[in-house]
N, C-alpha and C positions, 0 to 999 in steps of 0.2 A: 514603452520606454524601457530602456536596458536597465535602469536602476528599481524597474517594477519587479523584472524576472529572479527568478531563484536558479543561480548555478547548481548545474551537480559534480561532483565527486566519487567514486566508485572505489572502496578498499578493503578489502576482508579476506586474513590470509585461511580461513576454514568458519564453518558451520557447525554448533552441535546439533542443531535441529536437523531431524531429516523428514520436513515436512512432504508429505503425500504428494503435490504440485511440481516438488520442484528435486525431491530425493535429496537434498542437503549438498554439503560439498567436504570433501574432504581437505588435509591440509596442502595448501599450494607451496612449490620448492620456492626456497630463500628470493631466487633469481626474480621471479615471478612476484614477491611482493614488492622486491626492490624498486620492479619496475610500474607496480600499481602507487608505488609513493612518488614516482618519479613523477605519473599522470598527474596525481593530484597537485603536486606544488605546481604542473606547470600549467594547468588550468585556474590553480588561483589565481597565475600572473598573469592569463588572460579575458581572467574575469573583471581585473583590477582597472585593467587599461580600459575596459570596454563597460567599466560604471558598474556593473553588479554589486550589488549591496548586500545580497541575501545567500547562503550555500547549505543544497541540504549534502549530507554523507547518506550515500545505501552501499550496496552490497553484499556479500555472501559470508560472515555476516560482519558490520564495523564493529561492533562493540566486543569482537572479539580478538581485534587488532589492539596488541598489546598499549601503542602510541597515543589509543584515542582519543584520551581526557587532555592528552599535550596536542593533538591535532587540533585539538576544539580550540584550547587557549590560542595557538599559535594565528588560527583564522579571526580567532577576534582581537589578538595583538594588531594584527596588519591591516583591519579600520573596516572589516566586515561588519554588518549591523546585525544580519541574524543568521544561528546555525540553526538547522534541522538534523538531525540524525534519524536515521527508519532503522529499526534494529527488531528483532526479538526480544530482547530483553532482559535477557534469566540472567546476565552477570550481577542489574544491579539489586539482587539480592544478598549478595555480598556488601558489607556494612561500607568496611574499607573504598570499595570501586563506586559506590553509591555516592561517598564525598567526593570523590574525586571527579564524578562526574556534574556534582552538584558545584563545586568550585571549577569548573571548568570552562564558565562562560556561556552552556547552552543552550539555549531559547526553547526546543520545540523537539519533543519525541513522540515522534510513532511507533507503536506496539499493538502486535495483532494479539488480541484472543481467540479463539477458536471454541470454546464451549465453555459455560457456565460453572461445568465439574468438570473436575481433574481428569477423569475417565475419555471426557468428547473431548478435550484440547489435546492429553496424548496422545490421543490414538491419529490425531493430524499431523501432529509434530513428529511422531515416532519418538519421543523423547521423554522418557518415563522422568518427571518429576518439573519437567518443563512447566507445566500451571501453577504447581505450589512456589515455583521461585519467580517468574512472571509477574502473579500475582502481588508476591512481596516486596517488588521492585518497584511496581506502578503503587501500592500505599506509602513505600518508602520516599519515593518521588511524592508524593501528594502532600504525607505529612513534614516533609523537612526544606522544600525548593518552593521558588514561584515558578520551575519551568513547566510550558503548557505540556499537556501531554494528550496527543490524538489516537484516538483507538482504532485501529479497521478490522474486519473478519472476514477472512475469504470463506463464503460458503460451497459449500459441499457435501457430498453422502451426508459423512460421519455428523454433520451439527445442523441436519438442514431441521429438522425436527426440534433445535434449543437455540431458534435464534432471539423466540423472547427470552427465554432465561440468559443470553448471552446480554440483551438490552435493558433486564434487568439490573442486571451485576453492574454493569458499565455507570448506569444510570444511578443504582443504588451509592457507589464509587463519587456520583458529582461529578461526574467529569463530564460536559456539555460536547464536545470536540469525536464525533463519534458516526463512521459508518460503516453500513457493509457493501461488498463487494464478490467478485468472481474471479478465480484466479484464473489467469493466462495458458493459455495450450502452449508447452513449450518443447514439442519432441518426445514426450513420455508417451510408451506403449503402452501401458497397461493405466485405462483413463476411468477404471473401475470405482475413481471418487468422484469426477466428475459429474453436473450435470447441469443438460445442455441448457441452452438458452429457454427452449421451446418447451419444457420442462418445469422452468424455473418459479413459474408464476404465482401459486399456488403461496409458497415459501414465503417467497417475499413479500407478497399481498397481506397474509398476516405478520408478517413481523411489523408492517408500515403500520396498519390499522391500532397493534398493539402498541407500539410508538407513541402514537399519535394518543389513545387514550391517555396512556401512561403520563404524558408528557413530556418523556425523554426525548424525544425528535433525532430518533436517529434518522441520518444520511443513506444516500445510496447513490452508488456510483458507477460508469462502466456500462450499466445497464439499462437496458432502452426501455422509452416511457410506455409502448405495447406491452413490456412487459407485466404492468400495473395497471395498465388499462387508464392511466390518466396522465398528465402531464404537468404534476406537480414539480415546478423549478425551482423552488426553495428548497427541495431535501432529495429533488433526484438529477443527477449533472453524468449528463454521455458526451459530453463534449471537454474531458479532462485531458489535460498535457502535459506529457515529462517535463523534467526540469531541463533546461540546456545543460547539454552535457560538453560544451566548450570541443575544441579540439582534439583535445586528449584522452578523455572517455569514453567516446562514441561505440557503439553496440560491435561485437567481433564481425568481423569477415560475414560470418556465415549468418550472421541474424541483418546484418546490414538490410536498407533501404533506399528508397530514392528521398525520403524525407527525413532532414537532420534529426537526429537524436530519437528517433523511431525507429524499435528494431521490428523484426519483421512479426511477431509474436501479437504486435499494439496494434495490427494494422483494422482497421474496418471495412464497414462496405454498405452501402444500402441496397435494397431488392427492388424489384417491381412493385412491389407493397406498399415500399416505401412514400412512392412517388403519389399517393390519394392518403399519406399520414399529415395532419396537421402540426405534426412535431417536428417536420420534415427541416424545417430551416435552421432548429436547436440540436438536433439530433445529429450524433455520427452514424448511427445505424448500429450494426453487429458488427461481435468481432468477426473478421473471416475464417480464422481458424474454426470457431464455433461452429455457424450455420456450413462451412467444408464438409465439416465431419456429418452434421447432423440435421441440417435443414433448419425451415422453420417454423414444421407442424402446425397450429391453427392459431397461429400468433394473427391477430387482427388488428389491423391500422387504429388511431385514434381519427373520429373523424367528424368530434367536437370539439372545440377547449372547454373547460370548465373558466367560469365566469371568476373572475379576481374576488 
């Protein structure tokens, strides 16, 4: 049902993050935001016609678009039910933009953390003081709003080694809404943070197990259930979907695909492996960029389920 999905919205005229994945962005000319506002009003009006109830904002980065906390209101003026915004986060550290986003209408943020100390989240973000204001954004949000707020962490090099102290913190926080993930190949040469699928294992396997003692029940996502050797569907989902990105946001030219709102970055793929996996029917497989670059060394199928 159209009134189940979550529209997107794309606006963010610069980045101060210059996170390792993606190299940040710098500021884009006047022109160029004009015409990222122009997408979004005309995607809300054909989100409207077509029953959407829900809109998240992402981009490079929104909450650094001066309008935000009046784009929020404005979406929940015109009879949407819930925003999302995906941001980083370090503005609402500031007391001021922290009300304004608190009286803003917003339902639901996302903010990544990257490492447990200040040290392993900068050194991802390249953005020296980014944890200390992060950090004071998501207690500021916690102690002052009811808005939810979901955490994710791309893993990599620099935190693959603190992803319990990362599940810690989250978990010590109370914040239930919480997983990790892998960030996307997106044309960056030097992938020296990276690591690959086939690789992964190890990592993750303890972060779940320590989870799972702990209690905190972090998520995981993106990532195939070989890679954990089990095929737990309550806290591990490879079968996740953008938000419809309507007409007017859809991925540039060059990322483009043949499937709506997928740019070419998302795409998957399954193997010959695939096809004796028992996950095979829940499963998207790997990203393709991933196993392109790197194969999929001695990744081995599931080819029990474990019992409910």
């Amino acid at each position: 049902m159209e009134s189940e999905k979550w529209g997107g919205v794309i606006i963010g005229p610069y980045c101060s993050n210059r996170c390792l994945f993606c190299g940040g962005r710098g500021k884009i000319p006047d022109s160029e935001l004009k015409q990222q506002e122009n997408n979004v009003f005309r995607n809300l009006i054909e989100f409207k016609g077509r029953g959407i109830k829900k809109v998240e904002i992402s981009g490079g980065d929104p909450i650094e678009y001066s309008e935000i906390a009046n784009l929020i209101k404005y979406i929940k003026k015109i009879g949407f039910e819930k925003v999302h915004l995906s941001t980083h986060g370090t503005r609402l550290s500031d007391e001021a933009f922290l009300d304004e986003i608190i009286h803003s209408g917003l339902d639901i943020l996302r903010i990544p953390l990257y490492g447990s100390k200040a040290k392993i989240h900068d050194s991802v973000t390249q953005s020296k003081g980014s944890f200390r204001k992060t950090l004071k954004g998501i207690k500021g949000i916690l102690e002052k709003s009811e808005i939810h707020i979901k955490i994710s962490s791309l893993i990599v090099q620099q935190n693959k080694n603190d992803l319990t102290g990362i599940t810690d913190l989250v978990g010590g926080l109370g914040i239930k809404d919480f997983y990790f993930s892998i960030p996307c190949l997106v044309g960056r040469k030097d992938l020296s943070y990276y690591i690959p699928l086939k690789d992964l294992g190890p990592y993750v396997k303890k972060a779940y197990d320590h989870s799972s003692k702990e209690g905190f029940g972090a998520n995981f996502k993106e990532i195939p259930y070989c890679i954990f050797s089990k095929a737990d569907r309550n806290r591990i989902e490879n079968t996740s979907k953008p938000p419809d990105l309507g007409k007017y946001c859809q991925p540039p030219a060059r990322l483009k695909t043949q499937v709506k709102d997928l740019p070419s970055y998302r795409v998957k793929a399954k193997t010959e492996m695939c096809k004796t996996c028992k996950c095979f029917d829940f499963c998207d497989g790997f990203f393709l960029n991933d196993i392109t670059n790197f194969g999929t060394g001695n990744i081995k199928p599931i080819l029990e389920l474990e019992s409910p």
